[in-house]
C-alpha positions as CSV (number, residue, x, y, z in Angstrom):
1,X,1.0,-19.3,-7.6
2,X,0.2,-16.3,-5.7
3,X,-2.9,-16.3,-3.5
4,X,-4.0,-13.3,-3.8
5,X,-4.0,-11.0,-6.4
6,X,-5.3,-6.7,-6.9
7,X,-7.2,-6.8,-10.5
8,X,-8.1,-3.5,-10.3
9,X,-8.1,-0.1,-8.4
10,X,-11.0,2.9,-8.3
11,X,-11.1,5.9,-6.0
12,X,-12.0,9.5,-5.8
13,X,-11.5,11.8,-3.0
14,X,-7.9,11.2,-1.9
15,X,-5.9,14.5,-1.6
16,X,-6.0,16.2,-4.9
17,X,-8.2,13.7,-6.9
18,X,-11.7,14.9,-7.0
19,X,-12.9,13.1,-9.8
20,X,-13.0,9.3,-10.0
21,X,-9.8,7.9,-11.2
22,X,-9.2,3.6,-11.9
23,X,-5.9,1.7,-12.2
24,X,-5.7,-1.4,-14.1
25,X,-3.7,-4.4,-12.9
26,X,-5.1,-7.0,-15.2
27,X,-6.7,-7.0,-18.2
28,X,-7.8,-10.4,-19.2
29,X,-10.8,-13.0,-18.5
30,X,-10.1,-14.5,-15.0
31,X,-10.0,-18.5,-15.1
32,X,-9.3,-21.1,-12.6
33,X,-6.4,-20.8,-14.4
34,X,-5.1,-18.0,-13.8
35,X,-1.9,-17.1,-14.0
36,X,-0.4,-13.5,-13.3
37,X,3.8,-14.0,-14.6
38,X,3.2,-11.2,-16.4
39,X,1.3,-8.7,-14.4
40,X,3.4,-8.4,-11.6
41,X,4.7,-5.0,-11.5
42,X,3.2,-1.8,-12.0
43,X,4.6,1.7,-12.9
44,X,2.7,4.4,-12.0
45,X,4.0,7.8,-13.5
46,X,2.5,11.2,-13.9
47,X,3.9,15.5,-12.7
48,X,3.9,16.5,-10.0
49,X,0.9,16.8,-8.2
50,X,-1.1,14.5,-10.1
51,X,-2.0,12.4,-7.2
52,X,0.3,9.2,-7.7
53,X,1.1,9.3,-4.0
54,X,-2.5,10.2,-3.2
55,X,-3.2,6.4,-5.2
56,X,-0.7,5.2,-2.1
57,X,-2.6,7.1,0.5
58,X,-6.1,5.4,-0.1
59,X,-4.7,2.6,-0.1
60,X,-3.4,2.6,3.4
61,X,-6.1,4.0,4.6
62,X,-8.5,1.5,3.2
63,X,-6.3,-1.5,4.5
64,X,-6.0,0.4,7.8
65,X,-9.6,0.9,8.2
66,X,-10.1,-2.9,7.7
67,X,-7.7,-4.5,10.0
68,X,-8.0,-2.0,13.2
69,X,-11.6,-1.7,14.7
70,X,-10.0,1.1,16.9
71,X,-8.5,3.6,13.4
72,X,-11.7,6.0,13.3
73,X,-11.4,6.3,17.2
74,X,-7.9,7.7,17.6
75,X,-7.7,11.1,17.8
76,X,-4.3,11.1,15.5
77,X,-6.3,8.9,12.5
78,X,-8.5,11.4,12.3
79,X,-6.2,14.4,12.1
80,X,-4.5,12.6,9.3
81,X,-7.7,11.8,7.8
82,X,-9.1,15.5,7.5
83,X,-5.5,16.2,5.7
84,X,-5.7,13.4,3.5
85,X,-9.4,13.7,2.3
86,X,-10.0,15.9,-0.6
87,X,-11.0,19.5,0.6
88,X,-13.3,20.3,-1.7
89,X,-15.3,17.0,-1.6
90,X,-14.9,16.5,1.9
91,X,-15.7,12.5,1.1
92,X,-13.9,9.8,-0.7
93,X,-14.3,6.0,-1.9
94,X,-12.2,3.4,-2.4
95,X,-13.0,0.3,-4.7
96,X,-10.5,-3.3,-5.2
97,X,-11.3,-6.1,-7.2
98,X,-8.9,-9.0,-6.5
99,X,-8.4,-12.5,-6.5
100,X,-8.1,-14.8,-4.4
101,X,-7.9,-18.7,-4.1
102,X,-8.4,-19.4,-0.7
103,X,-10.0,-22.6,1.0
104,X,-12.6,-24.2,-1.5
105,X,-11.5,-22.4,-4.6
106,X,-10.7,-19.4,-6.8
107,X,-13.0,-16.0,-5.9
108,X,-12.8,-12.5,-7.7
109,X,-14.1,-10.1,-5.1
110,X,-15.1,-6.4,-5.5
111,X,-14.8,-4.2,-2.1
112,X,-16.2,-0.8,-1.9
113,X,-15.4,1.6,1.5
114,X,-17.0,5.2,1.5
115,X,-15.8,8.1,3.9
116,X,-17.2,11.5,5.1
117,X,-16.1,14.6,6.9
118,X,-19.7,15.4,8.7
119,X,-20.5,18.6,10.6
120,X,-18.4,17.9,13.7
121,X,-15.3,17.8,11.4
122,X,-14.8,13.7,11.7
123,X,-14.1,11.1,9.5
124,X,-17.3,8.8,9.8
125,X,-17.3,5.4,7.5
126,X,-20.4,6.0,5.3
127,X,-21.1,2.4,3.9
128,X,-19.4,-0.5,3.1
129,X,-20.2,-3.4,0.5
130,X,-18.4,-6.5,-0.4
131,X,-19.8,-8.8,-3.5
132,X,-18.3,-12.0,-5.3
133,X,-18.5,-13.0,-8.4
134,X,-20.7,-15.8,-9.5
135,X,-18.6,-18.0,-12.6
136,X,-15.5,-16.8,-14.2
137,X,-16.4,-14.7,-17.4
138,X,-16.5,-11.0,-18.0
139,X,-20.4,-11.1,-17.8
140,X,-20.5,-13.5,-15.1
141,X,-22.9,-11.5,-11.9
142,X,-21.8,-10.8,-8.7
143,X,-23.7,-12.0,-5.0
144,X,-23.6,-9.3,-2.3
145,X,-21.6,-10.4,0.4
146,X,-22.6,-7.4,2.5
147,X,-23.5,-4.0,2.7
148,X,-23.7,-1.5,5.3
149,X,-25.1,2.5,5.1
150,X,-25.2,5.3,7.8
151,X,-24.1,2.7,10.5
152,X,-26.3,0.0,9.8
153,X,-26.1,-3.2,8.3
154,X,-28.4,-3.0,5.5
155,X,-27.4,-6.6,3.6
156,X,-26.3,-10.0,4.3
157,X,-26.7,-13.5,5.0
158,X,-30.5,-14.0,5.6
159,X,-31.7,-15.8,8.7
160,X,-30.1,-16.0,12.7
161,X,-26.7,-15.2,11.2
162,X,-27.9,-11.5,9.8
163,X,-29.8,-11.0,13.1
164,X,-27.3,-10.9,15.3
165,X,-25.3,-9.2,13.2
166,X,-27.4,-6.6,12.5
167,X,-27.8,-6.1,16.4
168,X,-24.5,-6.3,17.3
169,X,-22.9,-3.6,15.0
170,X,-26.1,-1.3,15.5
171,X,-24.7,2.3,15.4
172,X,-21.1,0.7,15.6
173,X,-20.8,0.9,11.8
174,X,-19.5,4.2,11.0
175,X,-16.7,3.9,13.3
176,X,-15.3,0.4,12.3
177,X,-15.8,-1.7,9.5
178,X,-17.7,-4.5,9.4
179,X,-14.8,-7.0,8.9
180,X,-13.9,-6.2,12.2
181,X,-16.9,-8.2,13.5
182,X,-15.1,-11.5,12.1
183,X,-13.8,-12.7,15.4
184,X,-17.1,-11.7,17.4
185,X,-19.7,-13.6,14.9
186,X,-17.0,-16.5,15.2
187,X,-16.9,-16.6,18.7
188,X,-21.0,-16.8,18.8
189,X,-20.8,-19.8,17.3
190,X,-21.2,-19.6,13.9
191,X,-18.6,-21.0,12.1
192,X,-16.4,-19.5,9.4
193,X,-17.7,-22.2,7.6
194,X,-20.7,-20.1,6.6
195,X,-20.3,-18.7,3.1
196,X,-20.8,-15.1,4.3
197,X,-17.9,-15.2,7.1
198,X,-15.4,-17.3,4.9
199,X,-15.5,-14.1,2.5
200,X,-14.9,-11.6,5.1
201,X,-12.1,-13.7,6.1
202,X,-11.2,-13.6,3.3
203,X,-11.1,-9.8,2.9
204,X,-9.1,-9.4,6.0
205,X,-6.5,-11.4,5.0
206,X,-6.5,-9.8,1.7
207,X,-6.3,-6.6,3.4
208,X,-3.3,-7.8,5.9
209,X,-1.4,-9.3,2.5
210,X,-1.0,-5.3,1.7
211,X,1.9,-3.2,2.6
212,X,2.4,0.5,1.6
213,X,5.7,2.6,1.9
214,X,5.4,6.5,1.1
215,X,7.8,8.6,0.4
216,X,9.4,10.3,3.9
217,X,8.1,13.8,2.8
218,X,4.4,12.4,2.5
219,X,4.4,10.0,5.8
220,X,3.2,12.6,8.4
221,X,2.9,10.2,11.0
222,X,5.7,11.2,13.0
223,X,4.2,14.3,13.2
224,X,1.1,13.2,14.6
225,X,2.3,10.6,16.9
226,X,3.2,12.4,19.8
227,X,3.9,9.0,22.4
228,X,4.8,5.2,21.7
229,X,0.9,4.0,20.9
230,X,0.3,0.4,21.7
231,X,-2.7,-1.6,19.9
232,X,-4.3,-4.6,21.1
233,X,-2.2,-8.1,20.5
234,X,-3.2,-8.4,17.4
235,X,-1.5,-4.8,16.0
236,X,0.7,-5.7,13.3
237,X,2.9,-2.5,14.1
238,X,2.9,0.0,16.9
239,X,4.1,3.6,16.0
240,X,5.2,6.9,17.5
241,X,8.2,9.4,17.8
242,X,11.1,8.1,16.4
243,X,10.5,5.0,17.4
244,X,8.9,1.8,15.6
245,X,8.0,-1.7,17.5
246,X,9.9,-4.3,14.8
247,X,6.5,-6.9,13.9
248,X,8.4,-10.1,12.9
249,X,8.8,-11.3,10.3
250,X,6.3,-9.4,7.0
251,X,5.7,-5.2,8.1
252,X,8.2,-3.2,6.2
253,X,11.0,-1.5,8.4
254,X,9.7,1.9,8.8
255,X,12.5,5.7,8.1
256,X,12.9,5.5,11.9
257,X,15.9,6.2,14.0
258,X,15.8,3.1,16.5
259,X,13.7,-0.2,16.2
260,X,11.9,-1.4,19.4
261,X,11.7,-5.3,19.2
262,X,10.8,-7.3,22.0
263,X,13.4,-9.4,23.6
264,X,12.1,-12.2,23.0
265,X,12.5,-11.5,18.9
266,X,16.8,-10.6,19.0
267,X,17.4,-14.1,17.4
268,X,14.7,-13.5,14.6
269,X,15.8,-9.9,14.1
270,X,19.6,-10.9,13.7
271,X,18.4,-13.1,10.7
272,X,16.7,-10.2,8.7
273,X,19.7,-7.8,9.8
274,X,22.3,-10.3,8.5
275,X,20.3,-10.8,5.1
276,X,19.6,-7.0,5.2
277,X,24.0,-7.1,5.1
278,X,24.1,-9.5,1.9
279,X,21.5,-7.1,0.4
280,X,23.4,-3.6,0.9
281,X,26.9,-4.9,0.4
282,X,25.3,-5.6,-3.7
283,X,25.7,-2.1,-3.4
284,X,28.4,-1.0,-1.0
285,X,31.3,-4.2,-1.5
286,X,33.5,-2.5,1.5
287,X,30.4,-2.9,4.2
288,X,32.1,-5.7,6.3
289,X,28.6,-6.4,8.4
290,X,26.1,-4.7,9.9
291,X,26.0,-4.9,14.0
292,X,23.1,-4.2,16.1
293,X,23.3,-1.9,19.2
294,X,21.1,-2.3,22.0
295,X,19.3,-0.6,25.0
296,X,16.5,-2.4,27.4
297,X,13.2,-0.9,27.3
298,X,11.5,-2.7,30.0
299,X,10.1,-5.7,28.0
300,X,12.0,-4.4,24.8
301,X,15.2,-3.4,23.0
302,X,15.5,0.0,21.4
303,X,18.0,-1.2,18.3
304,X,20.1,1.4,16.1
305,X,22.1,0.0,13.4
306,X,25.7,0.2,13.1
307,X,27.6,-0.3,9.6
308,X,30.7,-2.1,9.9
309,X,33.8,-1.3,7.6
310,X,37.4,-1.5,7.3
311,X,39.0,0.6,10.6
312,X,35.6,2.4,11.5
313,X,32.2,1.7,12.3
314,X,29.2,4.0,11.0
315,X,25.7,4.8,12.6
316,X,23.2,4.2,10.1
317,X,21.7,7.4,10.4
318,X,25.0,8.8,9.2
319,X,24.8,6.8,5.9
320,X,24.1,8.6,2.7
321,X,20.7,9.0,1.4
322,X,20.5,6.3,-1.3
323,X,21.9,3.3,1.4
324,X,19.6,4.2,3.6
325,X,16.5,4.4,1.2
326,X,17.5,0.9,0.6
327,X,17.8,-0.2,4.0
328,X,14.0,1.1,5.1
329,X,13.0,-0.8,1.7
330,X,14.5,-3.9,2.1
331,X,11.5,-5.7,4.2
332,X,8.9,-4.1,2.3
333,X,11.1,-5.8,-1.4
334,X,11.3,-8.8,0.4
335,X,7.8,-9.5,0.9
336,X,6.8,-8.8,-2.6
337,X,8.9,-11.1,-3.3
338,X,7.2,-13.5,-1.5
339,X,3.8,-13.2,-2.1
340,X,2.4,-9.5,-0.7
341,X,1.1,-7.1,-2.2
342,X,3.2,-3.8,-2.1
343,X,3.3,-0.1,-3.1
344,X,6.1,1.9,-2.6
345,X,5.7,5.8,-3.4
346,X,8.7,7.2,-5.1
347,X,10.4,4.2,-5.6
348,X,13.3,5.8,-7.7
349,X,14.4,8.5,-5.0
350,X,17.7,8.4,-4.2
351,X,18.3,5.3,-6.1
352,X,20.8,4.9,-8.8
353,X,19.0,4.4,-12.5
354,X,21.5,1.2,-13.0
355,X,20.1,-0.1,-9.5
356,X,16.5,0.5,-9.6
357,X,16.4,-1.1,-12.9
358,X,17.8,-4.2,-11.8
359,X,16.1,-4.5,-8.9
360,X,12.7,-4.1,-10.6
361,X,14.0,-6.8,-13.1
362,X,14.8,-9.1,-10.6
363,X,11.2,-8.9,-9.7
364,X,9.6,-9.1,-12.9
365,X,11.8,-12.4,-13.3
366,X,11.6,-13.9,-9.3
367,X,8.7,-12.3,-7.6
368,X,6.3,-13.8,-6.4
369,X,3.8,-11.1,-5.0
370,X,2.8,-8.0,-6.7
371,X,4.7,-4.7,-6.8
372,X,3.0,-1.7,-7.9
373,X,5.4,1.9,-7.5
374,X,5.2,5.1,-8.6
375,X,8.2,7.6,-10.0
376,X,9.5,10.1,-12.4
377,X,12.8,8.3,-13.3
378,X,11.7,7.3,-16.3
379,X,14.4,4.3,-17.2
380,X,12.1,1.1,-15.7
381,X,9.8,1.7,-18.6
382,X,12.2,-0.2,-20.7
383,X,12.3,-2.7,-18.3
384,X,8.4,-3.0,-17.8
385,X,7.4,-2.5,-21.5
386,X,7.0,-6.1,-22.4
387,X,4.9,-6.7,-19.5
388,X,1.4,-6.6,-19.6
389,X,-0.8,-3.7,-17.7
390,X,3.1,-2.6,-16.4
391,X,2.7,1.4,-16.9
392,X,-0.2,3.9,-16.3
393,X,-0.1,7.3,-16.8
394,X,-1.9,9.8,-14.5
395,X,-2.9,13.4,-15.0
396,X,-3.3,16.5,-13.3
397,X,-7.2,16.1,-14.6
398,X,-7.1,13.0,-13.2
399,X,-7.6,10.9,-16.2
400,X,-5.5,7.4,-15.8
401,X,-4.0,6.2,-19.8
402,X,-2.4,2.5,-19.5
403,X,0.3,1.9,-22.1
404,X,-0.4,-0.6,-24.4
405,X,2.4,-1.9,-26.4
406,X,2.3,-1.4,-30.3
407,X,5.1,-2.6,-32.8
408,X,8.7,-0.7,-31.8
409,X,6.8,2.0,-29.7
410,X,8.9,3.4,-26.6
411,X,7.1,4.6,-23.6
412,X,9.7,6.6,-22.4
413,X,9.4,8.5,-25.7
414,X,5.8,8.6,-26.1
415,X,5.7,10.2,-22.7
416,X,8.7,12.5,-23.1
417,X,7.3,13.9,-26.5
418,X,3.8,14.3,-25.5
419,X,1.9,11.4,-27.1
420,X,0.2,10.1,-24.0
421,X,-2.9,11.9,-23.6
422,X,-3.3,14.6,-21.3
423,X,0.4,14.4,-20.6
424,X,2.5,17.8,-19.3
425,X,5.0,18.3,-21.3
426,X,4.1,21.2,-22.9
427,X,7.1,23.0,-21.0
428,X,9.7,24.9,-23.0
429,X,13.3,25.9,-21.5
430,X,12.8,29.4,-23.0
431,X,9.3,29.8,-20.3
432,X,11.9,30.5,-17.3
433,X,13.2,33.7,-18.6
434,X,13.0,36.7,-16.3
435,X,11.8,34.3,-13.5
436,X,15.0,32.6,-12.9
437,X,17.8,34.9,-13.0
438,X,15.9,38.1,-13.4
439,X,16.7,41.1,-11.8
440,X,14.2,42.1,-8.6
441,X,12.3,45.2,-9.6
């Protein structure tokens, strides 16, 4: 049974949503039963410019803000922050509610983060709250974990524990969440034992069980990394340039031209390259194998693929689009698979309908993580239809409709003839006259 588990997603103030939207991953009553078979993949569809990859973009950011103390600092964050936050609101929050059954038992846990653009144009984390529930009923209350506001840590464990705390984050808090403080209350001797720590652990390993893929034309990192940018030991993946440091064995092979392992990792990387070759030849039977070409880097290898067929070898940057959309997705599929949490912005581009359907039917059937995509290829509805919680709808007003199933309905159909509420098609092919085709005047 998977360890973790997202119930539910809320956020305003990503890119173009200004007004709260919320995504649904499970609908029913959590017991210490629980069991997700059914709720494993979610479809997220909507026009363009409704803010489905905006959905994907707070959600690395929140995860990010979580697991690196340093993210606010960097000078690069926070140019892609003031891109990323809504203009208009100039502030945005993120809420989760997940599962998680981790050490003494079952948990549902609701997280809240809350960002800012001040004066100085910076990104500044405004507050921060985490709360469990108490029981396992849709009434049942939730106990405040913690909660921090303007810097301070305004909540938590009463007694010695809250007082060191307290002093050792004061002003710290709006440039690093307060999870980040795990290993430092740890190391002062109080034990992750204590029912406050054990939950932030917890949230940090929730946070580290996420992985998110955007689309190449919305990942502006490589335009804001301007150097190879090393994080402390901990970093789960260090990027810049063209270049990505390979984290054996769970981050998601990133649309880069070279890999940058560490020597010490060839053995390990050989392994995913060689399943990476019994994944792509389901798709291209002539590949023969897939060879890796290597350069030192001091401590490192800089790696480019090299695709092996009959009489000729091919760099993998010379592969066509759709292989190597499956090749940068392989990693990030695999670890759904085995327990993570993943979303993958435009899943469908560059991907066969015949393929993408089978893939995301091998999942609903074998997964063991969740998957939650978005797309405008419409054919996985009839795939995910059956499912529960398995397609939302997203609007330009930024309202969020989950299909429900009902008798013989289609999704596909509802959607295409305008019976989901507030969706666009309300296009008509006669609309383009005299602005396609039309003479200049």
């Amino acid at each position: 049974m998977n360890t973790f588990f997202l119930l539910n997603l809320r956020l305003s103030g990503i890119k173009n949503i200004e007004k709260p939207v919320e995504i649904p991953f499970y609908k029913k009553t959590i017991k210490y039963d629980f069991n997700p078979e059914q709720y494993r993949v979610k479809g997220i569809y909507g026009e363009n410019g409704s803010g489905k990859t905006a959905i994907m973009t707070a959600i690395r950011i929140m995860t990010r803000v979580l697991l690196d103390r340093n993210y606010l600092n960097d000078s690069v964050n926070q140019r892609l922050l003031l891109e990323n936050i809504n203009k208009k609101t100039r502030k945005c929050f993120i809420e989760m509610t997940f599962y998680a059954f981790f050490g003494t038992g079952p948990f549902v846990y609701h997280y809240r983060m809350d960002l800012e653009i001040r004066n100085d144009d910076r990104v500044y984390l405004a507050g921060e709250m985490l709360e469990r529930k108490i029981g396992h009923n849709s009434q049942s209350p939730y106990l405040l974990v913690f909660e921090s506001m303007n810097g301070s840590l305004f909540r938590y464990n009463k007694g010695d524990v809250f007082e060191y705390c307290r002093e050792k984050t004061q002003n710290l808090l709006e440039q690093r969440s307060f999870v980040t403080f795990v290993n430092d209350i740890e190391a002062a001797g109080y034990s992750l034992e204590h029912l406050p720590e054990k939950h932030l652990f917890t949230l940090a390993v929730f946070a580290s069980k996420i992985h998110v893929e955007l689309d190449g034309a919305d990942d502006h990192r490589n335009d804001a990394y301007q150097k190879i940018k090393s994080r402390d030991d901990n970093a789960t993946l260090h990027e810049g340039g063209d270049f990505t440091i390979y984290d054996w064995p769970t981050s998601a092979r990133q649309d880069r031209k070279e890999i940058i392992i560490p020597k010490s990792q060839l053995h390990n990387y050989q392994i995913t390259i060689n399943r990476l070759y019994s994944f792509i030849r389901i798709f291209k039977t002539d590949l023969q194998g897939i060879e890796i070409d290597t350069k030192e880097y001091g401590e490192f290898l800089i790696c480019r693929l090299v695709m092996v067929y009959d009489g000729y070898k091919l760099d993998e940057e010379y592969e066509s689009r759709g292989i190597k959309k499956l090749i940068r997705l392989y990693n990030i599929l695999d670890a759904a698979c085995r327990g993570y949490i993943v979303f993958i912005d435009e899943l469908d581009s560059n991907i066969n309908d015949i393929y993408l359907d089978k893939l995301i039917e091998y999942f609903v059937r074998y997964g063991e993580g969740q998957l939650c995509f978005t797309a405008h290829n419409l054919s996985p509805m009839a795939v995910l239809r059956n499912s529960k919680c398995a397609i939302s709808f997203i609007s330009n007003v930024n309202s969020v409709h989950t299909w429900t199933s009902n008798g013989n309905q289609n999704p596909e159909h509802a959607y295409r003839d305008g019976f989901i509420e507030d969706s666009p098609f309300n296009v008509d092919a006669s609309d383009f006259l005299g602005v396609l085709g039309g003479a200049d005047e």
